[in-house]
KELUM-704723 format. One record per atom (N, C-alpha, C): residue in one letter; atom name; x, y, z. Coordinates in steps of 0.001 Angstrom, whole numbers, plus 500000, padded with zeros to 6 digits. Each point is the difference from the previous one (the first is absolute). Layout:
rec pator = A&lose = CA&u = X&v = Y&w = Z $
...
END
This chain:
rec pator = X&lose = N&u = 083453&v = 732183&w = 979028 $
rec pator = X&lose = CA&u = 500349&v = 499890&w = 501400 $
rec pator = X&lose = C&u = 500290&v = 498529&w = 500324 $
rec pator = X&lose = N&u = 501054&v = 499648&w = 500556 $
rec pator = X&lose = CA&u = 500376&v = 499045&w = 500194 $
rec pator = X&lose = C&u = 499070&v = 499418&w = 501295 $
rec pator = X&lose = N&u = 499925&v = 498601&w = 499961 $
rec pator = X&lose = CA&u = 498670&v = 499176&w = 501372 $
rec pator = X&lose = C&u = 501238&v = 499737&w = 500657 $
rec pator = X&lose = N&u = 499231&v = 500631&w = 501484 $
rec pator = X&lose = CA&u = 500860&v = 499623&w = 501188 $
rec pator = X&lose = C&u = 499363&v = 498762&w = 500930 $
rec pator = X&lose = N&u = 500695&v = 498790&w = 500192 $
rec pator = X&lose = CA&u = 499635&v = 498872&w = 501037 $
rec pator = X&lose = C&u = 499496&v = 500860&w = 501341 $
rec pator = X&lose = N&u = 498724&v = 499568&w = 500192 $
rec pator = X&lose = CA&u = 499372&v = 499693&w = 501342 $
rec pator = X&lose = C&u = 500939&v = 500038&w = 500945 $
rec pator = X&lose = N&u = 499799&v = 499871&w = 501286 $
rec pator = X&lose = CA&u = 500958&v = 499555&w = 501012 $
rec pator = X&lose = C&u = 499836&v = 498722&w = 499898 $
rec pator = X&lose = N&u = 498794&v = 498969&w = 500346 $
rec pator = X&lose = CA&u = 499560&v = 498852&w = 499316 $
rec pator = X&lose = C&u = 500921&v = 499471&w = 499204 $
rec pator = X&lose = N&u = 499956&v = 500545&w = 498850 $
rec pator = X&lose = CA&u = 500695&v = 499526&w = 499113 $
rec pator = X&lose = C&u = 501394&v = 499799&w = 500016 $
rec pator = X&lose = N&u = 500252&v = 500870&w = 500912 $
rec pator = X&lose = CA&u = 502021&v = 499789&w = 500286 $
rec pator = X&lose = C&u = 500065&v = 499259&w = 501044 $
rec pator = X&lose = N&u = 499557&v = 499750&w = 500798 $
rec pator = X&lose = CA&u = 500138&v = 498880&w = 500879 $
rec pator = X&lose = C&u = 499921&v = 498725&w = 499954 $
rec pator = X&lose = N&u = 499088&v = 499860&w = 498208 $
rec pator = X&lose = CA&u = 499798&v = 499109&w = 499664 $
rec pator = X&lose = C&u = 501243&v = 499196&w = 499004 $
rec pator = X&lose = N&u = 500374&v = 501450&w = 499055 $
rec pator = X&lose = CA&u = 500934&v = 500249&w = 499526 $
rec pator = X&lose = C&u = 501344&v = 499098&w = 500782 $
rec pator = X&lose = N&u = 500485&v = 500807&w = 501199 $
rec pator = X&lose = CA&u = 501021&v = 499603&w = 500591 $
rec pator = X&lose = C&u = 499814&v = 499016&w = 500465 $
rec pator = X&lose = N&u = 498756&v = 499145&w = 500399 $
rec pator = X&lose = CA&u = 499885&v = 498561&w = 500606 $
rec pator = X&lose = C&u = 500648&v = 498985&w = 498915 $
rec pator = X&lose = N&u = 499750&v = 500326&w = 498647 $
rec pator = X&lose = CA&u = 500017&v = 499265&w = 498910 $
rec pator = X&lose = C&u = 501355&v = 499736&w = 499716 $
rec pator = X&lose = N&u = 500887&v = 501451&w = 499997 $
rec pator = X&lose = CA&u = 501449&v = 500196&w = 499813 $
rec pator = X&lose = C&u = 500599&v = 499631&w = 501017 $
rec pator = X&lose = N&u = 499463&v = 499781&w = 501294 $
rec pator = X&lose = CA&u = 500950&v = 499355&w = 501305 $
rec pator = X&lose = C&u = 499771&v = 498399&w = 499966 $
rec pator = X&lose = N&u = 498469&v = 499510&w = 499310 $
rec pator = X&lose = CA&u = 500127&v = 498302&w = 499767 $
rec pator = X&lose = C&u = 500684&v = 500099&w = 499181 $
rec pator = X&lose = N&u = 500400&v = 500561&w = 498433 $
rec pator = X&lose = CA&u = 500961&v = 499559&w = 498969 $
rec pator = X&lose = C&u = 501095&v = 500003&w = 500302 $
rec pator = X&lose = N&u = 500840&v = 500905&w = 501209 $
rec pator = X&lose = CA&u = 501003&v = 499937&w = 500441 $
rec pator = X&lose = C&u = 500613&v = 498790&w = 500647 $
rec pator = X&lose = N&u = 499068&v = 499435&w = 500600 $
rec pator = X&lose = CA&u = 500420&v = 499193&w = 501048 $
rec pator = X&lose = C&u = 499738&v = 498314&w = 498945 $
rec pator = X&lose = N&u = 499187&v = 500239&w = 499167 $
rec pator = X&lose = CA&u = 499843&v = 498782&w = 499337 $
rec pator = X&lose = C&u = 501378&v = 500396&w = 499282 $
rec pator = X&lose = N&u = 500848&v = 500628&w = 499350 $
rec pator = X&lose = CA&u = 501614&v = 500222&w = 499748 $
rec pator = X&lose = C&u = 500538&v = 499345&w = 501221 $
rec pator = X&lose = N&u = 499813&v = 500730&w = 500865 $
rec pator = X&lose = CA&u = 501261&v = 499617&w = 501393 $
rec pator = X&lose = C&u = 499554&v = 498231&w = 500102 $
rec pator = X&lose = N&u = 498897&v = 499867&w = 499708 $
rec pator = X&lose = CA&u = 499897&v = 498085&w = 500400 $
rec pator = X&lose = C&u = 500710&v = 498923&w = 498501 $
rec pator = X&lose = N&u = 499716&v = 500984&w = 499046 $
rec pator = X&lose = CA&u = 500340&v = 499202&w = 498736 $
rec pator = X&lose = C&u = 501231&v = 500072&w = 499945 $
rec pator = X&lose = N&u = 500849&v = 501252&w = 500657 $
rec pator = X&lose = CA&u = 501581&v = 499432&w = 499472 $
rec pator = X&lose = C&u = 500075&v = 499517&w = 501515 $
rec pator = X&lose = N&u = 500177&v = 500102&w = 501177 $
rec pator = X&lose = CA&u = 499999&v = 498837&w = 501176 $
rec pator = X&lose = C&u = 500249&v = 498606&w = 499426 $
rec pator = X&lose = N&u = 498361&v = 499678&w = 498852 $
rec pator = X&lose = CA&u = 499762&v = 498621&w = 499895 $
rec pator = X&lose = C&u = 500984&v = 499449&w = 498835 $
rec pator = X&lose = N&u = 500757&v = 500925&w = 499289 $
rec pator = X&lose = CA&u = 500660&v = 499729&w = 498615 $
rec pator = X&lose = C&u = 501205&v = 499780&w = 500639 $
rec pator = X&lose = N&u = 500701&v = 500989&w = 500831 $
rec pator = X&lose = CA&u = 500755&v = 499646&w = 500876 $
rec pator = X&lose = C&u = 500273&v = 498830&w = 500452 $
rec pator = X&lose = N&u = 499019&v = 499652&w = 500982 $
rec pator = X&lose = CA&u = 500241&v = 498773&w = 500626 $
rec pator = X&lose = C&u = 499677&v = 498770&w = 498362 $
rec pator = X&lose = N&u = 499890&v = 500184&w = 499334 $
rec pator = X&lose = CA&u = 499779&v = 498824&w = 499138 $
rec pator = X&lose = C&u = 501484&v = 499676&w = 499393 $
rec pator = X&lose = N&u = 500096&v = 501617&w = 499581 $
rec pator = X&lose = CA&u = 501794&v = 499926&w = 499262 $
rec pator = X&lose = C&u = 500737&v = 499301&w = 500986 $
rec pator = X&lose = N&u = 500295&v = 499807&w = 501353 $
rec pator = X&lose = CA&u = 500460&v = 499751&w = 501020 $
rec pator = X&lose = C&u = 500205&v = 498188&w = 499640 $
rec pator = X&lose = N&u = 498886&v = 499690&w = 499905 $
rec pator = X&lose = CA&u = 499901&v = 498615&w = 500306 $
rec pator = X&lose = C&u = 500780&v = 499903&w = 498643 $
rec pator = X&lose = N&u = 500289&v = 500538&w = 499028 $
rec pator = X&lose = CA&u = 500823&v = 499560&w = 498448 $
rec pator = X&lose = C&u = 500990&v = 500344&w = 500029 $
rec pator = X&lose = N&u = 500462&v = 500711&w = 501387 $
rec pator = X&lose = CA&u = 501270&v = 500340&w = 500289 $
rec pator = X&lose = C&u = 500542&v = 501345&w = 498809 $
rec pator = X&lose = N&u = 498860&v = 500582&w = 499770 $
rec pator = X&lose = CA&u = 499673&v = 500911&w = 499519 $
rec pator = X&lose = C&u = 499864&v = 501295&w = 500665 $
rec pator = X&lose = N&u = 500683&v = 501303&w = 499525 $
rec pator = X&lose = CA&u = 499450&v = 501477&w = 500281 $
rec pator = X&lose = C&u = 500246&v = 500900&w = 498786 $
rec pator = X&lose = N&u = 498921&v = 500715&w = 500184 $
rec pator = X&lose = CA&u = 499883&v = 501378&w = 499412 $
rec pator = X&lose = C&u = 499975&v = 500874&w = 500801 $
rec pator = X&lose = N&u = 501522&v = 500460&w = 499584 $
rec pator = X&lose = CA&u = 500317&v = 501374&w = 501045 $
rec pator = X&lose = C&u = 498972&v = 501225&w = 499468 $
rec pator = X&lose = N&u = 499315&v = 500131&w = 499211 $
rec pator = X&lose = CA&u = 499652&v = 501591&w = 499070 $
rec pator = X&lose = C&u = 498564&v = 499598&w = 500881 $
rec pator = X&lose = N&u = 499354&v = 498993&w = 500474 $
rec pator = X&lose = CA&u = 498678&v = 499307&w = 500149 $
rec pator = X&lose = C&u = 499643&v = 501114&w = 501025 $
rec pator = X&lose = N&u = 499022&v = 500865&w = 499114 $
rec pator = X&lose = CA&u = 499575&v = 500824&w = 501404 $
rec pator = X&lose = C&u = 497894&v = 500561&w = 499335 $
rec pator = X&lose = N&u = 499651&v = 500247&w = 501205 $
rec pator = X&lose = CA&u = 498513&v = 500738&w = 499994 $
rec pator = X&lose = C&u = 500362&v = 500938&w = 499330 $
rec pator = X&lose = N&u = 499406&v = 500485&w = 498210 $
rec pator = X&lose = CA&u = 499650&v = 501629&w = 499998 $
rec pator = X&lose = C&u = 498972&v = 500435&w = 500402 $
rec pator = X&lose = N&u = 499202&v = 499594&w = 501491 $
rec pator = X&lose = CA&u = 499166&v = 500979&w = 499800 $
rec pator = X&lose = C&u = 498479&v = 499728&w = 499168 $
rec pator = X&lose = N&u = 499186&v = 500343&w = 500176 $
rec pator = X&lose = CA&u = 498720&v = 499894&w = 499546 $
rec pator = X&lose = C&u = 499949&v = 500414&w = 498698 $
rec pator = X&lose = N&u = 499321&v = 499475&w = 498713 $
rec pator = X&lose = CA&u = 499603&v = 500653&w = 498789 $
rec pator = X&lose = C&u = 498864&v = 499247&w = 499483 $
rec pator = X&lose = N&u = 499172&v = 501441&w = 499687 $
rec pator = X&lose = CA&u = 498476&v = 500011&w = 500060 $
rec pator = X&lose = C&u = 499502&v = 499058&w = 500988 $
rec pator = X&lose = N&u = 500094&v = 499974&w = 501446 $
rec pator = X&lose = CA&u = 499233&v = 498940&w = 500778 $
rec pator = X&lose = C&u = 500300&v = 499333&w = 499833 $
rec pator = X&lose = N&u = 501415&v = 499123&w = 499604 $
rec pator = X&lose = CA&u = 500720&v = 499052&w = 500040 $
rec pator = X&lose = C&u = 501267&v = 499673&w = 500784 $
rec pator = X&lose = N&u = 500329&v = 499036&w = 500589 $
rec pator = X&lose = CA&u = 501645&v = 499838&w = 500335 $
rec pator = X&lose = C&u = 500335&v = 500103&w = 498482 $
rec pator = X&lose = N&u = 501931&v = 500069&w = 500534 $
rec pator = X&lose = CA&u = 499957&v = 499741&w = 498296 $
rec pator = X&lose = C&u = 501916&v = 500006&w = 500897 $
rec pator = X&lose = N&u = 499998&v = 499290&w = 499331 $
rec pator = X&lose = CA&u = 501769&v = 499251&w = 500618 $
rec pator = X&lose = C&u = 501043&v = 500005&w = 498970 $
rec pator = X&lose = N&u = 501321&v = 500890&w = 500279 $
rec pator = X&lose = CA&u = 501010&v = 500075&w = 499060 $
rec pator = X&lose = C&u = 500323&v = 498653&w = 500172 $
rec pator = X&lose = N&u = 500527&v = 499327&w = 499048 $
rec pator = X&lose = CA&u = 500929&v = 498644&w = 499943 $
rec pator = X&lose = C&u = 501602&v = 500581&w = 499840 $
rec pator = X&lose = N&u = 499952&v = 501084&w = 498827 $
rec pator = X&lose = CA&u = 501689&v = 500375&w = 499901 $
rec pator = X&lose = C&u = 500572&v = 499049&w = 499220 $
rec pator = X&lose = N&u = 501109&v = 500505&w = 499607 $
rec pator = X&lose = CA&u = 500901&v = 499106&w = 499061 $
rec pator = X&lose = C&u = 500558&v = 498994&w = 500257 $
rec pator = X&lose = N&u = 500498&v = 499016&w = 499701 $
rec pator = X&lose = CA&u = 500877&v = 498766&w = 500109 $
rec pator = X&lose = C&u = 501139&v = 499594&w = 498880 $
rec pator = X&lose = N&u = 500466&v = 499010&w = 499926 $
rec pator = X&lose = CA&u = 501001&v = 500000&w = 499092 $
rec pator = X&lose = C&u = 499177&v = 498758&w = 499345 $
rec pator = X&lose = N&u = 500426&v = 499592&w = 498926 $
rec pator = X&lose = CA&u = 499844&v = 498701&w = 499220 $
rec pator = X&lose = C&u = 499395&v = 498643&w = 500418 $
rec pator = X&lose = N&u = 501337&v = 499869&w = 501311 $
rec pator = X&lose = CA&u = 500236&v = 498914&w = 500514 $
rec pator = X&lose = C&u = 498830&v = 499661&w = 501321 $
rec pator = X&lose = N&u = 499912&v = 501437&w = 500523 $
rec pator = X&lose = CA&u = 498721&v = 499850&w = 500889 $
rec pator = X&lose = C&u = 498637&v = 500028&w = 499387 $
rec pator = X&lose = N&u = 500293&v = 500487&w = 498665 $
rec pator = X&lose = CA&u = 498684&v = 499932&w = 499352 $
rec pator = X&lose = C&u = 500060&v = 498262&w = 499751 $
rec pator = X&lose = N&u = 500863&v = 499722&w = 499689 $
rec pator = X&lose = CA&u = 499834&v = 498647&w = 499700 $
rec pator = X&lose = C&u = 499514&v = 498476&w = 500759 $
rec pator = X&lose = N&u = 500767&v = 500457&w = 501112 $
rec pator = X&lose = CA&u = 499223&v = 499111&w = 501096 $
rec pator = X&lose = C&u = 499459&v = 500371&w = 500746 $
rec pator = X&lose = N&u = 499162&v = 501308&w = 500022 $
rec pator = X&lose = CA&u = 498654&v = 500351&w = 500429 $
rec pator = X&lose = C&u = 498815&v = 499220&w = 499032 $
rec pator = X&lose = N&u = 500436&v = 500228&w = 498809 $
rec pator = X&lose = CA&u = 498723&v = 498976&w = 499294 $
rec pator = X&lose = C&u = 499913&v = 498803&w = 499702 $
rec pator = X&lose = N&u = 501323&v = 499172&w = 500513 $
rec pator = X&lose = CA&u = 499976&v = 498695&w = 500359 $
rec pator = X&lose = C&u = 499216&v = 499312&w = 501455 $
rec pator = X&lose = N&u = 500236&v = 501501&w = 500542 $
rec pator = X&lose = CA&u = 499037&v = 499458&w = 501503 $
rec pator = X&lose = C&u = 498768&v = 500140&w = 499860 $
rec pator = X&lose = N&u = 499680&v = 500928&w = 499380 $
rec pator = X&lose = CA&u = 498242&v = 500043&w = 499422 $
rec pator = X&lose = C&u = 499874&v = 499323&w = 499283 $
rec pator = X&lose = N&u = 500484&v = 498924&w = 499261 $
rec pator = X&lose = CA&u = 499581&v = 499477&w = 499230 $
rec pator = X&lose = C&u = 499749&v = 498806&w = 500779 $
rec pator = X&lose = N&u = 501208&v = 499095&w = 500910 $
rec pator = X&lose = CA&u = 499661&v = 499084&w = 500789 $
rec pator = X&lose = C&u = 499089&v = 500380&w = 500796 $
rec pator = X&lose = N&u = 499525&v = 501069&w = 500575 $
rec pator = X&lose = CA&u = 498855&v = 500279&w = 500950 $
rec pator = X&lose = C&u = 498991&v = 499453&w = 498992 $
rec pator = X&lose = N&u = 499674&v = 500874&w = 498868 $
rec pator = X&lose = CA&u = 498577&v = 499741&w = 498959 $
rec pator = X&lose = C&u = 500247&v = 498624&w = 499732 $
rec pator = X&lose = N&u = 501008&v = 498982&w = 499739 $
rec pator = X&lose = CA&u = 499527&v = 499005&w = 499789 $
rec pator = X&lose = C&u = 499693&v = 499067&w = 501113 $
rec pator = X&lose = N&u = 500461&v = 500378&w = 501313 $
rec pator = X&lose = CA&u = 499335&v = 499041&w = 501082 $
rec pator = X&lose = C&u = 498816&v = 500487&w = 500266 $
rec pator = X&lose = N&u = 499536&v = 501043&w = 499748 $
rec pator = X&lose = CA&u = 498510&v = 500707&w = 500054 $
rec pator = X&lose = C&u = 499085&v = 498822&w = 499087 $
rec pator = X&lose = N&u = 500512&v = 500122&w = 498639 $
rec pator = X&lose = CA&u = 498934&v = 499216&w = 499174 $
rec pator = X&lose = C&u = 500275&v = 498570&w = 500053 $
rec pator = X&lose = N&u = 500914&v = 499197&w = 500841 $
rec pator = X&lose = CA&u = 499858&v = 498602&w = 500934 $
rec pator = X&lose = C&u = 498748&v = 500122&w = 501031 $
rec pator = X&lose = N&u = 499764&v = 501236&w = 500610 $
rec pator = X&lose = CA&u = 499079&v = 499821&w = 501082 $
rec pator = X&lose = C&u = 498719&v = 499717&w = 499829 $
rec pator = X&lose = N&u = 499573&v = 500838&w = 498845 $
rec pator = X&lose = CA&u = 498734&v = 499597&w = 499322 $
rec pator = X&lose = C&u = 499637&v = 498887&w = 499478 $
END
C-alpha cells in the first residue's frame, strides 16, 4: 500500500515547492539583470519550476560566441572578486 501525505504534510509539501519556485523566479530575475550589465541575454533563460525542493533554472542554448564572452565576463568578475580579498 502506497503512504499517503498527511494534510500537514502537503501543505508543507507545497510551502517548500512554492519557496523553490520563487527562489527560480529571483535567480533568473538576478541572472538577467547581471547578463544586462554585459550587454548580455539569454533568450532560452527561464524558471523550470521546482525539482526536489529546489529552484532549478533552464539556461538554454547559446552559440559559441555567446558562450565565449559569457566566460570572459565571469572570468573578469572572479578575478576582481579575488582582488577584493
Amino acid at each position: 500500500m502506497a503512504y499517503e501525505l498527511t494534510y500537514v504534510e502537503r501543505i508543507q509539501y507545497k510551502r517548500r515547492q512554492d519557496a523553490a519556485y520563487e527562489a527560480g523566479e529571483d535567480a533568473v530575475t538576478n541572472l538577467q539583470a547581471a547578463l544586462a550589465l554585459a550587454d548580455l541575454t539569454l533568450p532560452s533563460l527561464s524558471n523550470d519550476g521546482p525539482v526536489a525542493s529546489h529552484g532549478f533554472v533552464r539556461l538554454g542554448g547559446c552559440n559559441a560566441d555567446f558562450a565565449n564572452r559569457l566566460a570572459e565576463v565571469i572570468a573578469a568578475g572572479a578575478g576582481a572578486l579575488q582582488h577584493q580579498r
